[in-house]
N, C-alpha and C positions, 0 to 999 in steps of 0.2 A: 460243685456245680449245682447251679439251682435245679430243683426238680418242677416239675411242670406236668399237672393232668387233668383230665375229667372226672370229680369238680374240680375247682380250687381245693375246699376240704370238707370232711366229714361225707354224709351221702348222698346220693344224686339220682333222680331216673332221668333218664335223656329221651325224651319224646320227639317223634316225628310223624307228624299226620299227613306227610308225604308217600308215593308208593316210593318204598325201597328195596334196592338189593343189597347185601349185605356182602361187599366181597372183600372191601381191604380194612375191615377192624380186625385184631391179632390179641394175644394174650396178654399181653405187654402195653397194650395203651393207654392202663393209669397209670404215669411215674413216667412219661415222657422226658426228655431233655427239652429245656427251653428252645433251645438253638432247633428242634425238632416240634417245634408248634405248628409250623405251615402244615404239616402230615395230617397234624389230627385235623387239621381243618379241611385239608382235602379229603379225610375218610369221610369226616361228618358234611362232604358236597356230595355224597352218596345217598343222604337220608333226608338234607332237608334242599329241598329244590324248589323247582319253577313251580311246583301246585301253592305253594305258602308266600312266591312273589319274592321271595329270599335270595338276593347273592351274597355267596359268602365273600367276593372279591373285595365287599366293603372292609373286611377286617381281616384280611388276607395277611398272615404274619402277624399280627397282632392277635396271640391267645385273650389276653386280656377283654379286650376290643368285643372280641367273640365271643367270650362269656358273658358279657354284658347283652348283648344286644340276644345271645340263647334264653338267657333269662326276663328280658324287658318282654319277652313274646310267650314267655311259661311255659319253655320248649326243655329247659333244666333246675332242679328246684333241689336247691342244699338242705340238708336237711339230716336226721340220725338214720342209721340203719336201718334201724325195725320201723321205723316210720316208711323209710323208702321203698322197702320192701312188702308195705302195708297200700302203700300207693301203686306200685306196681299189681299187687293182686287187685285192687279197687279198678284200675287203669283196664286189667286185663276184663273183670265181668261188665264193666261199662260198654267196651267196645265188642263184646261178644250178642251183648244185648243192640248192640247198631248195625248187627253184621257185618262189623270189621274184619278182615283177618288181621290180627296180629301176632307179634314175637314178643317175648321177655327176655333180654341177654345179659348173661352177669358172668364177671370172670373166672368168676373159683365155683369147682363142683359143687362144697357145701351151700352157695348159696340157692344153686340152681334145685338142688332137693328141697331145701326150707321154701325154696319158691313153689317149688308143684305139692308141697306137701297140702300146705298152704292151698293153696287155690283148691288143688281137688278137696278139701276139707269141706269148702263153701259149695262147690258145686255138686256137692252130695248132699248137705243141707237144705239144697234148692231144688233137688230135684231131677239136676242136668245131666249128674252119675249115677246112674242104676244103683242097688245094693246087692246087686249079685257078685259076690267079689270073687276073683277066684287068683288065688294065691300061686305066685309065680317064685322060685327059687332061679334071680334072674343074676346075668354072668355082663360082664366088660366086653368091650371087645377081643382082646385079647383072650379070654374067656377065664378071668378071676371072677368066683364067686361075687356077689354084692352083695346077699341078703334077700330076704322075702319082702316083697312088693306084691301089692293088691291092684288086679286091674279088674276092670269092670265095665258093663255096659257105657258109652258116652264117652270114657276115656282122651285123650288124645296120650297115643303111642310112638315112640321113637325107637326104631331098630339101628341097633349097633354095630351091626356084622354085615357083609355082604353073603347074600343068600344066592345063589341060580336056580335052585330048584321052589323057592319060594317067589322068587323074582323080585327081590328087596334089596336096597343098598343104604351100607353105613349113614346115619344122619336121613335119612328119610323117615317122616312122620304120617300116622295114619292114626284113624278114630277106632273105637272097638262099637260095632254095630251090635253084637251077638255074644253070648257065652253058650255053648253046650256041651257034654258031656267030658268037658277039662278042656277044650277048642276055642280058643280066641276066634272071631271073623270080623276082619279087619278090614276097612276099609280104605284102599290106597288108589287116592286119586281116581275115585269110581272103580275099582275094581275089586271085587272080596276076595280076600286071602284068609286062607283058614291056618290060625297058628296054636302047633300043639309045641305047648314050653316043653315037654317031656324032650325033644327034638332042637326047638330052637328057643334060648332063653335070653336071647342078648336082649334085651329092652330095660328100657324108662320110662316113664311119662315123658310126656313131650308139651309141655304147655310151659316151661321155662329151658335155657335152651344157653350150652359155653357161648360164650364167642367165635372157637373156632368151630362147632357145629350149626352155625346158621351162615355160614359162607356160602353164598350159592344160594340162599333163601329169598323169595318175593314173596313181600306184605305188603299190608296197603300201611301199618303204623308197627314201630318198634318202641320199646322201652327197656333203655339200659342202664343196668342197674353199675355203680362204679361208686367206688369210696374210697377215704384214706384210712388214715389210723388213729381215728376215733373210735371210742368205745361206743356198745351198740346201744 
């Protein structure tokens, strides 16, 4: 059966300068079935809408149709890996410098670390992440170890676990406003939460983001990162 995804092939960022919610992209939406094209096109009437003057009804079934006219507007752009993930960091300080909010979504964990590794690289370079780092031995949900991650003043955070006594839930993302005396204080939605890793270690970075962790998200632009099996 022919396979059918986002891109056609090699790699892709999928922009949308519309506001989006992110509610019915899944883990599984590169490598679609043909016969299952309409879907992706109704996921992607989630993200590009009436602010870009766009219906998708014109290529409605027609994947094809649809990639042409994503790309005639440089809404998807083929391209290698490291290049696409190189535009998606590019994408991300652009839009940070216009006071966008944005997401970065890619399917597979590895790519989502080389994404924040990446960005927070540059925005330490520039200034935007403190260099007070203060080193977290940080855990899964589940609570498997991960490894030591560096957060730091400016950060953007994503907690993993649901807390009540911190008042945090799984896939909620906050900024690190503060470091003191091994005290994260974080900034959620206006409100400082002070988090000692000694206690609660579930966290990420939050400036790239699965798929299924941005369900539920409102930004004003996404960019999704999706490839086949080309090398990088």
């Amino acid at each position: 059966m022919k396979k059918y995804g986002l891109p056609i092939s090699g790699g892709a960022v999928a922009q949308a300068d519309a506001k989006a919610e992110l509610k019915g992209l899944r883990e599984n939406q590169v490598g679609l079935d043909y016969e299952n094209a309409s879907k992706t096109l109704e996921q992607f009437q989630i993200t590009l809408q009436k602010e870009k003057g766009f219906q998708l009804s014109q290529a409605q079934g027609n994947c094809n149709k649809a990639m042409q006219i994503f790309k005639g507007r440089g809404w998807v752009h083929e391209t290698t890996k490291n290049e696409a993930i190189k535009m998606a960091v590019d994408k991300y300080l652009s839009s940070l410098k216009e006071g966008k909010s944005l997401v970065i979504v890619a399917d597979k964990n590895k790519d989502v670390e080389r994404l924040n590794r990446e960005i927070r690289y540059v925005l330490k370079r520039q200034g935007l992440v403190k260099e007070d780092d203060l080193i977290v031995h940080t855990k899964d949900t589940s609570g498997k170890p991960t490894g030591e991650k560096e957060f730091s003043t400016g950060d953007k955070v994503m907690f993993l676990r649901n807390d009540r006594d911190l008042g945090v839930r799984n896939g909620e993302i906050g900024q690190v406003v503060g470091i003191s005396g091994g005290t994260m204080i974080i900034d959620l939605y206006g409100e400082k939460i002070k988090v000692d890793p000694e206690r609660y270690a579930y966290l990420t970075h939050g400036y790239a983001i699965t798929v299924h962790k941005s369900q539920g998200l409102t930004c004003d632009r996404v960019f999704y990162l999706a490839y086949g099996n080309q090398p990088t």
